[in-house]
C-alpha positions in Angstrom: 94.8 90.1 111.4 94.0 90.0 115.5 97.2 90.8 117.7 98.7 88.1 119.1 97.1 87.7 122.2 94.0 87.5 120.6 94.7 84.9 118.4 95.4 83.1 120.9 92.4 83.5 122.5 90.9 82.7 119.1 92.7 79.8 118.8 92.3 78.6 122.3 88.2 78.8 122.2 88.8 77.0 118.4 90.3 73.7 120.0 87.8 74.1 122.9 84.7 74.3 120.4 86.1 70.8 118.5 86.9 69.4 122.3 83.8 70.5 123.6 81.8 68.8 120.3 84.1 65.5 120.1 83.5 64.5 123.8 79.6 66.1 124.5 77.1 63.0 125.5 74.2 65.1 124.0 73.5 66.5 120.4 73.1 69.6 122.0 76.5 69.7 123.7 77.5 68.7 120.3 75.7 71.6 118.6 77.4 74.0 120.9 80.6 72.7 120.4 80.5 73.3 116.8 79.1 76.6 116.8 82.0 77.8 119.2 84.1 76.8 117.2 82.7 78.4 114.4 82.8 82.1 116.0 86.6 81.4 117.2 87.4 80.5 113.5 85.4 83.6 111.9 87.2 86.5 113.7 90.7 84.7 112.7 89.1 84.9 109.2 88.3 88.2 109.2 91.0 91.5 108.0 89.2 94.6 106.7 92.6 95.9 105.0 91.9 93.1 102.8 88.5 92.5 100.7 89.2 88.4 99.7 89.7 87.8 103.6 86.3 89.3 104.7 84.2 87.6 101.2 85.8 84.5 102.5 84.8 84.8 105.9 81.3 86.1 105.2 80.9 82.8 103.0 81.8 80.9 105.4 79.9 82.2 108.1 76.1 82.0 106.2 77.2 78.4 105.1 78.0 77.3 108.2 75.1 78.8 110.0 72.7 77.4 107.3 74.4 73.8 108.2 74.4 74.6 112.3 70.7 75.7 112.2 69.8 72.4 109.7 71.5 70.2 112.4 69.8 71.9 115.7 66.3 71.6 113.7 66.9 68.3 113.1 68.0 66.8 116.5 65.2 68.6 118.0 63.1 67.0 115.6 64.4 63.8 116.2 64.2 64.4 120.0 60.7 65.4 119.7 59.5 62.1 117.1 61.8 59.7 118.1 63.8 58.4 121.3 66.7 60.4 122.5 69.1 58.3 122.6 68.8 55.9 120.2 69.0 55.6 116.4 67.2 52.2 115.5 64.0 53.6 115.6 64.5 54.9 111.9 66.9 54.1 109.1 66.9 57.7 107.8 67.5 59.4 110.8 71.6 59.1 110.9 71.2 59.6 107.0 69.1 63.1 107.8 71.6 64.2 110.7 75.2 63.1 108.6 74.1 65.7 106.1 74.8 68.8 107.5 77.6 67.6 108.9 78.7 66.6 105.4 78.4 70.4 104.3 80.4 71.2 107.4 83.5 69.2 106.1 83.0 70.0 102.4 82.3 66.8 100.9 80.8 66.2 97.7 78.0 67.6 96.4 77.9 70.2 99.8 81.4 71.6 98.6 80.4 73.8 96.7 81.8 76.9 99.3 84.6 75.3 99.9 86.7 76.6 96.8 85.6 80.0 97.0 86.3 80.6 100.6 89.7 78.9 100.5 91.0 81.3 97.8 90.1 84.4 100.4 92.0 83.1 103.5 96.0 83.4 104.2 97.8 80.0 104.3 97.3 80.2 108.2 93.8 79.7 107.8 93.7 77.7 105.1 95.9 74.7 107.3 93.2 75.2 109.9 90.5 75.1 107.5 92.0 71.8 105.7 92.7 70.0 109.4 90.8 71.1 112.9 87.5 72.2 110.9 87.0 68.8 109.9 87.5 66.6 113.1 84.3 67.7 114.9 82.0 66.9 112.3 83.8 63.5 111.3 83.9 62.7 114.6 80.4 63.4 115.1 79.8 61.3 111.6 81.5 58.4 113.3 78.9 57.7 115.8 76.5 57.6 113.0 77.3 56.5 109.8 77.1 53.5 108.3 77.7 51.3 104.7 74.4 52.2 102.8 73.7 53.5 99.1 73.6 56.9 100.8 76.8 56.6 102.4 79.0 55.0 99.4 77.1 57.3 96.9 78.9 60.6 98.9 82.0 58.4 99.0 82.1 58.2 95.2 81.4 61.6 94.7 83.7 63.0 97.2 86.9 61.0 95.1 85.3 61.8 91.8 84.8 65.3 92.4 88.0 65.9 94.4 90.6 64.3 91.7 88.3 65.4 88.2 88.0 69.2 90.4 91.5 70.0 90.3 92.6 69.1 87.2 91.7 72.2 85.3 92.9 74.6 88.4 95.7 76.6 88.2 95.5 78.3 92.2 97.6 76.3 94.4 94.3 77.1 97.4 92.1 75.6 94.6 94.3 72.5 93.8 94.6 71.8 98.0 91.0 72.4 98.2 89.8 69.7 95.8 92.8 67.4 97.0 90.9 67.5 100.7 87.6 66.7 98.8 89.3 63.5 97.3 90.7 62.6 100.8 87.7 63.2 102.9 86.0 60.6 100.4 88.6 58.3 102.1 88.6 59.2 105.5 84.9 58.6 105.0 85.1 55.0 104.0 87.5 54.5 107.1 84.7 55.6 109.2 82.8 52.7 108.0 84.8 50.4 109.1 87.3 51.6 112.2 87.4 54.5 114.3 91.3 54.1 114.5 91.8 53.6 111.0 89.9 57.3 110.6 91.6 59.0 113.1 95.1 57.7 112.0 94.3 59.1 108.6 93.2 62.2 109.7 96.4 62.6 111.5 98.7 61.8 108.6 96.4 63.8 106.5 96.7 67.0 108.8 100.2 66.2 108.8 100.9 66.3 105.1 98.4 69.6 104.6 100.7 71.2 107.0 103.7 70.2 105.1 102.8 70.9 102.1 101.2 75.1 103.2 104.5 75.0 105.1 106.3 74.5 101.7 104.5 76.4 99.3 104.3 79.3 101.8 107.9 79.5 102.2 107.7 79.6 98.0 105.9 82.5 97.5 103.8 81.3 95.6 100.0 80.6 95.3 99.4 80.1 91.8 101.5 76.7 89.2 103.4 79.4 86.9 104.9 81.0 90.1 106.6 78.3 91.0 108.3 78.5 87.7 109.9 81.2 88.3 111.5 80.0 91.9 114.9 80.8 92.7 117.5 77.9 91.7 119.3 78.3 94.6 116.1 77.4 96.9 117.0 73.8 96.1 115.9 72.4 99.7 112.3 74.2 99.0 111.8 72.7 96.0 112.6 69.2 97.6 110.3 69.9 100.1 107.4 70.9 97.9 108.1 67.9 95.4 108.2 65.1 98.1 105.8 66.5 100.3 103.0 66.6 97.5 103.8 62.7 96.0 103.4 62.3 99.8 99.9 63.9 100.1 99.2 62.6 96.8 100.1 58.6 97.9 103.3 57.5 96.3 104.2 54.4 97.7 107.9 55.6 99.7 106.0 58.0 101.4 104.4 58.3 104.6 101.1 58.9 103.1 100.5 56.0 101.1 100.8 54.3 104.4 96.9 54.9 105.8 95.7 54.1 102.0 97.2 50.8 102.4 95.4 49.9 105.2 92.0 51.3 103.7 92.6 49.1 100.7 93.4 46.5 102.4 90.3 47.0 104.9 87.9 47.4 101.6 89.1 44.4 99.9 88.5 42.3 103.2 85.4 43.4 103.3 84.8 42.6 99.3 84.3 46.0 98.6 86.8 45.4 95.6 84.8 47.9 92.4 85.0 50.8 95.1 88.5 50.9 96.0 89.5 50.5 92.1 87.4 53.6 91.8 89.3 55.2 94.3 93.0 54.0 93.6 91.9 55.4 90.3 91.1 58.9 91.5 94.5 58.7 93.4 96.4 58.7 90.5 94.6 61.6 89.2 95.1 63.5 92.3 98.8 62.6 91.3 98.8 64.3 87.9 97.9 67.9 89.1 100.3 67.9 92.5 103.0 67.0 89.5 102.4 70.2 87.5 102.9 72.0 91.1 106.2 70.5 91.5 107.0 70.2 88.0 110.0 72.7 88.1 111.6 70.2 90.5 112.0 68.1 88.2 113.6 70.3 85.4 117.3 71.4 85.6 117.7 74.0 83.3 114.4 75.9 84.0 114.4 79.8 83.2 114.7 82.1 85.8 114.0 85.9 85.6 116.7 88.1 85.9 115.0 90.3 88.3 115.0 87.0 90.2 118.0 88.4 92.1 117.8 87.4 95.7 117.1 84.1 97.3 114.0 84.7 99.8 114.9 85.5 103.1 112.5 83.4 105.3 112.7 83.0 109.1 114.9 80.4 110.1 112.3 79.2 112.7 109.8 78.5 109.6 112.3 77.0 107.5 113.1 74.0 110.4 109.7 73.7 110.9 109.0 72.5 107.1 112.2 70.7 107.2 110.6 68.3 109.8 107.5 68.1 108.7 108.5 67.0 105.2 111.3 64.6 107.4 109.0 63.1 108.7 106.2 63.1 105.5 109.5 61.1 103.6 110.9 58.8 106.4 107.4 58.3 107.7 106.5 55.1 106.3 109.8 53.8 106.8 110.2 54.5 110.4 106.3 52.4 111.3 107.3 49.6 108.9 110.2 49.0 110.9 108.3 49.5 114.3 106.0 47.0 113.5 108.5 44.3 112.2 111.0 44.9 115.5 107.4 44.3 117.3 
């Protein structure tokens, strides 16, 4: 892992790279953006002293170059057949472009890196792999795509693949994995339709990934059976992890059932009624494997090991931080229902 200062560094030139790519007026601007970003992210990535960390990184490095060299080759193309500026000139042009941008945020059928490269990283990473690695190229989507078979056919796949996916995991960077999958089907359909309905959902979306790393990293743990085995007097961890993962998963109390809402609301408006049953559907499976995470939550009398002497001793600092976050993940809905009714 890089000293501090250079993670900062790192860090700072990864925020630049998405900055740089979100407000570019060019494609190539855009291109450049992304690919700072990329060699910012890699290095954080990277640790020799352990093997997952650099397999991980290497994976993600040749998959990302193979989508960054697909997207320069075809904006040059485009720039060289069609007009600069415009997309109304072809109908498959946005379609040809959205794709490697598609493999850039691991949605379905281009996910296929994304499990394996999530297993290698620390939980650092991962919460930067799950949040600031996908608002360039959703961003860049925005201006682009559109409601066609191609369009609702990756929707579809994206919530099939992310809810069936994790059902048969047992690695809590697996189960997260597919659970972005499943969301990134839905941040896609708000694309369609608002550019404020995406970005709120990305927000709350980053907001409950963060909770719910923040919890299970303060566990231990990073596979279902290990959280089992949890000390009983971590009672406020176990909260934490229980109501932050009903959040991400779209119980109705919780702050992230809120941007749902709106989506479902949005797609029935538009009479797009068969797709968001799909996708309520594939909710409520997402639901069933964040329960067998949190399932010793629910049980009183659970075993414990009895060389399960000691409670852990995490950093205070760390331990307010997930108390907020998974504050404001269960008063979050709450708190902007009463906004807007005072309003």
């Amino acid at each position: 892992m890089p000293s501090n200062s250079t993670k900062i560094l790192l860090l700072t030139l990864l925020v630049g790279g998405v900055l740089m790519s979100v407000s570019s007026n060019s494609w190539l601007g855009a291109w450049m953006g992304l690919e700072i970003n990329l060699m910012s992210f890699i290095p954080l990535m990277s640790d020799i002293k352990n093997m997952y960390n650099t397999e991980a990184s290497l994976k993600y490095f040749i998959v990302q170059v193979l989508a960054s060299a697909t997207l320069l080759f075809m904006v040059v193309m485009k720039t060289l057949t069609e007009d600069l500026f415009t997309f109304e000139s072809s109908t498959y042009t946005p379609m040809i472009i959205c794709t490697p941008l598609l493999l850039k945020s691991g949605a379905a059928p281009l996910h296929w890196w994304f499990p394996g490269v999530m297993e290698g990283l620390s939980w650092e990473n991962c919460a930067l792999l799950l949040t600031v690695q996908k608002a360039a190229p959703l961003m860049l989507m925005s201006y682009l795509i559109d409601i066609n078979a191609f369009t609702l056919s990756i929707i579809l796949l994206s919530t099939i693949v992310g809810s069936i996916g994790g059902l048969n995991q047992t690695s809590m960077r697996k189960i997260l994995t597919y659970s972005s999958i499943n969301h990134t089907g839905w941040m896609l359909i708000a694309l369609t339709t608002s550019q404020t309905l995406w970005m709120m959902y990305f927000m709350i979306y980053s907001t409950l990934a963060l909770t719910v790393i923040s919890a299970i990293k303060l566990s231990g743990s990073s596979f279902i059976n290990q959280t089992m085995l949890t000390n009983k007097e971590a009672m406020l961890m176990k909260f934490m992890m229980f109501t932050s993962l009903l959040s991400l998963g779209g119980l109705p109390p919780f702050l992230g059932f809120l941007p749902k809402w709106i989506v479902i609301q949005t797609m029935i408006s538009n009479n797009m009624t068969p797709l968001a049953t799909i996708m309520v559907i594939t909710s409520l499976i997402t639901l069933y494997y964040y329960l067998k995470i949190s399932y010793s939550s629910f049980l009183i009398l659970n075993l414990e090991p009895k060389w399960n002497l000691k409670s852990y001793k995490n950093e205070s600092t760390k331990t307010l931080a997930a108390v907020i976050l998974s504050s404001i993940s269960l008063t979050g809905m709450v708190i902007c229902t009463a906004i807007t009714n005072i309003n």
